[in-house]
C-alpha positions in Angstrom: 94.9 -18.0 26.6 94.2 -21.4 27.1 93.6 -21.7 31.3 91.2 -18.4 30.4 89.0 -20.2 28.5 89.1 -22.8 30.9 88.0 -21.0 33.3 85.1 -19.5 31.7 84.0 -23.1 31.1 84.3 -23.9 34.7 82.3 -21.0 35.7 79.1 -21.8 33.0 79.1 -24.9 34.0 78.8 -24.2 37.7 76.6 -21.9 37.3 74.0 -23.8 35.2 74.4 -26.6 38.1 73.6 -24.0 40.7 70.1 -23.2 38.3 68.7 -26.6 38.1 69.3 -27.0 41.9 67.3 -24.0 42.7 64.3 -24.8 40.2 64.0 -28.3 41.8 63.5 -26.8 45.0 60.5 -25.0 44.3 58.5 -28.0 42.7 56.1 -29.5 45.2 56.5 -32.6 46.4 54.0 -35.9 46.9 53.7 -38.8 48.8 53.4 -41.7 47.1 50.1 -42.4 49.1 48.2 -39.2 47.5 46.6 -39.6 44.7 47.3 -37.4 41.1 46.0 -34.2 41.3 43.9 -35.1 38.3 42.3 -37.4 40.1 38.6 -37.2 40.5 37.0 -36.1 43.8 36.2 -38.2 46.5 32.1 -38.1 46.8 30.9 -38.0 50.5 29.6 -41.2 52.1 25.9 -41.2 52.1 24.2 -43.7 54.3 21.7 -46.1 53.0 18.5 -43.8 53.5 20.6 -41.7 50.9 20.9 -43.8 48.6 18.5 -43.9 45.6 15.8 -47.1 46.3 15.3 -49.4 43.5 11.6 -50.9 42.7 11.9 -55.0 43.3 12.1 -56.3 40.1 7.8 -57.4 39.0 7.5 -60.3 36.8 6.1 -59.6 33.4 2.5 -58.3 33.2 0.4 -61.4 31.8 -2.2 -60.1 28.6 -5.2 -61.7 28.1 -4.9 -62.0 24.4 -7.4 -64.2 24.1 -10.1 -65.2 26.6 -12.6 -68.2 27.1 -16.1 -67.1 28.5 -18.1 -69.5 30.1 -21.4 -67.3 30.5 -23.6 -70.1 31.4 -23.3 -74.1 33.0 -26.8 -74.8 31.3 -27.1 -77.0 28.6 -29.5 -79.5 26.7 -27.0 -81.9 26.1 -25.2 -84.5 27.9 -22.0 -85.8 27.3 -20.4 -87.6 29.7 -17.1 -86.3 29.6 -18.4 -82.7 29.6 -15.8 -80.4 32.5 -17.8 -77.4 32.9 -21.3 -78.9 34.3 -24.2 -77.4 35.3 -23.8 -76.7 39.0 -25.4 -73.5 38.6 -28.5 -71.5 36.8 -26.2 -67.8 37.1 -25.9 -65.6 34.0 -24.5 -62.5 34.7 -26.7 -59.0 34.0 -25.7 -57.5 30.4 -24.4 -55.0 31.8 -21.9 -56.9 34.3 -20.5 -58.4 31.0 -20.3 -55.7 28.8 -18.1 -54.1 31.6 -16.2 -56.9 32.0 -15.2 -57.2 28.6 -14.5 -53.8 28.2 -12.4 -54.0 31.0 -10.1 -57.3 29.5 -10.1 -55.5 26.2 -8.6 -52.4 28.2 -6.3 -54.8 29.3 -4.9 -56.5 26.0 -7.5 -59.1 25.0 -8.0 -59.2 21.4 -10.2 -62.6 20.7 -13.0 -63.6 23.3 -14.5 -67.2 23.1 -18.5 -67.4 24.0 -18.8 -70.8 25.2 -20.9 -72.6 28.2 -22.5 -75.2 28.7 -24.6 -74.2 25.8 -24.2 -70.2 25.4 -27.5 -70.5 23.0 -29.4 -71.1 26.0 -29.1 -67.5 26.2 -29.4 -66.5 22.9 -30.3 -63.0 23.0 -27.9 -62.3 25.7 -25.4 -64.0 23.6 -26.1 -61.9 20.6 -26.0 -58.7 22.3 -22.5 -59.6 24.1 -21.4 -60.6 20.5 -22.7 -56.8 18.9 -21.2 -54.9 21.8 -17.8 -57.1 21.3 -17.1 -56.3 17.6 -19.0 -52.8 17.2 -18.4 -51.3 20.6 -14.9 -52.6 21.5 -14.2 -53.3 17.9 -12.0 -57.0 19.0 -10.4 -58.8 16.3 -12.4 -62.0 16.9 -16.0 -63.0 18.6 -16.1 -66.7 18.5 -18.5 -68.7 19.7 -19.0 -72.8 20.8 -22.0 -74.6 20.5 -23.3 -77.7 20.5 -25.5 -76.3 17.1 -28.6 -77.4 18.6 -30.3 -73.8 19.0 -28.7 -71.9 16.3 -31.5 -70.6 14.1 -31.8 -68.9 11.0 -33.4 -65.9 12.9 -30.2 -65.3 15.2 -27.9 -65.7 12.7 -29.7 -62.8 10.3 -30.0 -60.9 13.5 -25.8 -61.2 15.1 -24.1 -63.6 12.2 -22.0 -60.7 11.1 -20.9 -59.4 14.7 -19.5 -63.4 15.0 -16.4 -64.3 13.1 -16.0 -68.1 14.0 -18.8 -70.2 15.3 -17.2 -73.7 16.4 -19.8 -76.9 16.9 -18.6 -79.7 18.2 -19.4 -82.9 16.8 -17.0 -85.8 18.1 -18.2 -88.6 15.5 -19.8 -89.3 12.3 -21.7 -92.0 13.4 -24.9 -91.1 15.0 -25.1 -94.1 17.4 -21.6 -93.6 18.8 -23.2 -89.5 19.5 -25.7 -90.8 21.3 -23.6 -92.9 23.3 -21.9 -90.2 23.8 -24.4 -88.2 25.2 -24.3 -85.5 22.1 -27.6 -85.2 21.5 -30.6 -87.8 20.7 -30.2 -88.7 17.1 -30.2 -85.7 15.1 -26.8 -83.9 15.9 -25.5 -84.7 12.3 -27.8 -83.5 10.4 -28.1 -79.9 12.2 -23.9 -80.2 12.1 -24.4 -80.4 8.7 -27.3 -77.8 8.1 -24.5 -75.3 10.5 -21.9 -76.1 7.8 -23.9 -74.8 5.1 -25.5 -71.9 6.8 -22.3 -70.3 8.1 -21.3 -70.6 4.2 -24.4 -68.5 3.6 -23.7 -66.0 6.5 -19.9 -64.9 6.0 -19.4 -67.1 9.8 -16.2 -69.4 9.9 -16.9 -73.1 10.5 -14.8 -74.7 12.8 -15.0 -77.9 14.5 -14.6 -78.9 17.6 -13.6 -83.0 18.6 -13.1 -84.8 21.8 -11.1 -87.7 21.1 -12.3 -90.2 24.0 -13.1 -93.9 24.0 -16.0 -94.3 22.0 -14.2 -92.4 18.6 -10.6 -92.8 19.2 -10.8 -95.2 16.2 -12.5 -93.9 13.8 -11.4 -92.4 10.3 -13.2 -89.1 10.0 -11.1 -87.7 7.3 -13.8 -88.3 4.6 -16.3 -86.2 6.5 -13.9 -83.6 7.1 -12.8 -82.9 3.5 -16.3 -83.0 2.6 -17.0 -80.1 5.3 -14.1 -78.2 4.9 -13.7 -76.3 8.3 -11.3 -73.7 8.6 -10.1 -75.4 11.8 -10.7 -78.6 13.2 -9.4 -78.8 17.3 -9.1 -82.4 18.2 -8.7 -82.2 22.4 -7.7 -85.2 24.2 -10.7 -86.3 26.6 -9.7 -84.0 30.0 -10.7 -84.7 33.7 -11.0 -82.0 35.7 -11.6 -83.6 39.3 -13.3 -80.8 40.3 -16.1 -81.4 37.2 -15.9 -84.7 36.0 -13.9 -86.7 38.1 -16.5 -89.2 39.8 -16.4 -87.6 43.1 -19.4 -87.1 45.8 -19.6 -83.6 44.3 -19.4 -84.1 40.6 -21.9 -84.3 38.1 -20.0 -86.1 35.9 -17.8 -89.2 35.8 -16.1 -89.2 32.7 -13.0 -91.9 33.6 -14.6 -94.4 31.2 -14.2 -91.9 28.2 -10.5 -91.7 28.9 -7.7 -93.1 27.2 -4.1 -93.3 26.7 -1.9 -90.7 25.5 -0.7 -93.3 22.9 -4.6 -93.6 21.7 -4.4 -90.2 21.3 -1.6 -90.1 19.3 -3.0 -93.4 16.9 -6.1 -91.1 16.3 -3.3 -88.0 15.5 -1.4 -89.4 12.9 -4.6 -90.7 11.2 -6.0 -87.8 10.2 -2.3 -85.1 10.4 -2.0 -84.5 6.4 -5.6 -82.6 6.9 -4.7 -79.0 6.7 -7.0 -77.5 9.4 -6.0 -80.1 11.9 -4.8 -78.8 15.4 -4.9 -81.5 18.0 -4.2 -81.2 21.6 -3.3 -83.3 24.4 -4.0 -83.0 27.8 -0.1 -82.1 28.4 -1.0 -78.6 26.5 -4.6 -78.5 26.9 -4.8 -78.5 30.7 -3.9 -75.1 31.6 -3.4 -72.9 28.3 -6.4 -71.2 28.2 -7.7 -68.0 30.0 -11.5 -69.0 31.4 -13.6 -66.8 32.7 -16.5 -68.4 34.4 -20.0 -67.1 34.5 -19.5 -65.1 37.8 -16.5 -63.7 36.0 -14.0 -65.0 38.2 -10.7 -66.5 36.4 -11.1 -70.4 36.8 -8.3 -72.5 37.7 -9.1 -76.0 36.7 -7.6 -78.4 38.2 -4.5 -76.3 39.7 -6.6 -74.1 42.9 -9.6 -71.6 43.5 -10.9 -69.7 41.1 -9.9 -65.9 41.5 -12.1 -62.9 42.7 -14.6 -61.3 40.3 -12.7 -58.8 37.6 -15.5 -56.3 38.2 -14.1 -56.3 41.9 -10.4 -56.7 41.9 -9.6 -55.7 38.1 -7.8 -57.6 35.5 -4.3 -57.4 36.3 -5.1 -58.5 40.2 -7.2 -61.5 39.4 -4.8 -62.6 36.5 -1.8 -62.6 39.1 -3.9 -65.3 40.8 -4.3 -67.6 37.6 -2.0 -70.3 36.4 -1.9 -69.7 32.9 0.5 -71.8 30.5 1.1 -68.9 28.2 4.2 -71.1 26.5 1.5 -74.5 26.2 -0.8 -71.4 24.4 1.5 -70.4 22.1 2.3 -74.0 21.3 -1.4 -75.1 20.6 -1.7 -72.4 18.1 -3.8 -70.3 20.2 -2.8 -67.2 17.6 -4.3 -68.1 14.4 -6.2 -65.9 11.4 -9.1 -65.3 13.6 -10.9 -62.7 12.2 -13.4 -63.6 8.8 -12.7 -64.1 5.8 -9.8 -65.7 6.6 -8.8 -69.2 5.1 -10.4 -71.6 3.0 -10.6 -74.9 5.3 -9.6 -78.5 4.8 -11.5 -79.0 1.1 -11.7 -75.6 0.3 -14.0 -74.1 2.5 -17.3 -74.9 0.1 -19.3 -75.6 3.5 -20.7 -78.9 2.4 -19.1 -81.0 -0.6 -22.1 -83.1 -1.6 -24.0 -85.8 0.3 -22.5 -87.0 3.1 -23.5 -90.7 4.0 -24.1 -90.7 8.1 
C-alpha cells in the first residue's frame, strides 16, 4: 500500500516537470540588445531640409507711445542753448502730417508732443494737426511747447479744447537773467503769466518747462511756482547736441557757456524736490529717451547717428529699427504721466495764478 502510493507521487510529479518544460519552450526569446516590445517606434531619419525651420528669434517690436514732433526749426526767440535750431524754413504739407500721425497712431502712439522751434509760427497748421489728433485719431493726449509768445486768445477759442497740455517754457523769474538768456526781450513774464491764467479759463493744462544752465542754476523759484501751480514742472539739465549747439563750423549755436556740472544740477534739484509737480532730468536720462520726429518726418537721432528715412516712405516699424531710443531712461523720467485734461491739480492747487507775483 505504501510503495503504491509512492509511486503515484513519483509519477505526478514527473509529469508536472515534463509540463513546465514544454511551456517554456514555446515563449519567445530576446536579446538583451532589443528593446521591449512596448517600446515606442523608431521615427525615420529626416534630413535637415525635413526638418521644420524655426523664424530667428526678432527683438521686441519698439511702440511709439509717445512722440515728440518738431514741425518747424523757426522761431522768434533766441536762446543760446536752444538744440533744435533753425537750419531750415520746411514745414511739411497738412496732409503729409496728418498721414503721418495716423500712421504712428496705427502703430501704438498714444501722446504726440507739438514742439519746434516755435510750432506757433505756424499757428493754423498747428491747430489743424491738433483737431485732426484728438477728433480724428481720438489720442489720449495733444500737447504742445511754446515759448507763449504767439498764443492768442483767438487760437485758443478756436483749438484750446482739441489741446490737453500746453507747456511754456520759462527758465527764470527774473526778467534780466531771460534776456540774457536769449528768452525773449523783456516781456516773457508777463505773457508766462497772462498763459497761466488763460489756460485756467480754457480747460488747457499748464505745464512748465525749465532749462537749468548757468545763468539760473541758483535761483530759488519755488515761490513762483506755488504761486502758478503747474500740473508739471520739467526741470532738464542744459544738453549739447554737437550736431546743434556744440560750437562747431556748422552750428548755429554754441551753448558750452550755459553748461554746468551735474553736481549744479543736482544743488538746483534738491532746492526745489518737496514741490509736487517737480520732474527733473539730467542729461544721463534726457539724452536719448524721447522719440523725435523732425519736420521732414524722419526719426532724429541726436547725438548717437543719422536721422532715419521719412515714415511716409519706409513706415514706422522700419524707421524705428533705425532709432536709438532709451525706452528704460523713458520710463524712468516719467514719460507716462495723467496726460489727458482734467487731470491733477498742480503744485498750489492748480488756481492758474495765486495773486500778484513780484518779477
Amino acid at each position: 500500500m505504501f510503495f503504491t502510493a509512492l509511486t503515484l507521487l513519483l509519477g505526478a510529479l514527473l509529469a508536472l516537470a515534463t509540463y513546465f518544460r514544454h511551456h517554456y519552450k514555446q515563449l519567445p526569446k530576446q536579446s538583451p540588445e532589443q528593446p521591449p516590445k512596448h517600446s515606442p517606434k523608431q521615427l525615420p531619419e529626416q534630413s535637415p531640409e525635413q526638418l521644420p525651420k524655426q523664424s530667428p528669434e526678432q527683438p521686441p517690436k519698439k511702440i511709439p507711445l509717445s512722440v515728440n514732433y518738431h514741425l518747424t526749426r523757426q522761431c522768434n526767440y533766441s536762446c543760446g542753448f536752444c538744440f533744435h535750431t533753425a537750419k531750415s524754413s520746411y514745414v511739411a504739407p497738412l496732409e503729409a502730417a496728418q498721414k503721418a500721425m495716423m500712421l504712428l497712431q496705427r502703430a501704438g502712439m498714444k501722446k504726440v508732443n507739438f514742439a519746434g522751434g516755435e510750432p506757433l509760427m505756424n499757428a493754423q497748421f498747428l491747430g489743424q494737426l491738433a483737431k485732426y489728433c484728438k477728433m480724428t485719431l481720438g489720442l489720449e493726449s495733444v500737447s504742445i511747447v511754446t515759448n507763449g509768445s504767439k498764443v492768442t486768445v483767438a487760437w485758443l477759442e478756436q483749438y484750446a479744447r482739441y489741446v490737453d497740455i500746453m507747456a511754456v517754457s520759462c527758465d527764470s523769474f527774473d526778467e534780466a537773467t531771460n534776456v540774457e538768456i536769449g528768452r525773449g526781450r523783456g516781456r516773457h513774464l508777463e505773457k508766462f503769466k497772462e498763459l497761466a491764467g488763460l489756460c485756467k479759463r480754457y480747460g488747457v493744462m499748464f505745464k512748465v518747462n525749465t532749462v537749468v544752465n548757468r545763468y539760473n542754476f541758483q535761483e530759488d523759484m519755488n515761490a513762483a511756482i506755488q504761486a502758478i501751480g503747474p500740473m508739471r514742472w520739467k526741470c532738464f539739465q542744459v544738453l549739447i547736441v554737437p550736431e546743434e549747439n556744440g560750437g562747431g563750423d556748422n552750428t548755429l549755436r554754441d551753448a558750452r557757456k550755459f553748461q554746468i556740472s551735474d553736481e549744479e544740477f543736482k544743488h538746483f534739484c534738491r532746492r526745489h524736490e518737496q514741490n509736487e509737480c517737480f520732474v527733473p532730468e539730467g542729461n544721463d536720462v534726457m539724452a536719448s529717451s524721447y522719440l523725435l520726429l523732425d519736420e521732414y518726418l524722419c526719426f532724429l537721432n541726436k547725438g548717437v547717428g543719422e536721422k532715419t528715412r521719412s515714415i511716409l516712405e519706409v513706415g514706422v516699424e522700419e524707421a524705428l529699427r533705425d532709432v536709438y531710443w532709451d525706452e528704460e531712461g523713458f520710463t524712468e523720467r516719467g514719460g507716462v504721466y495723467q496726460w489727458t485734461k482734467p487731470e491733477g491739480e498742480g503744485c498750489g492747487g492748480g488756481d492758474g495764478v495765486k495773486g500778484e507775483l513780484d518779477w
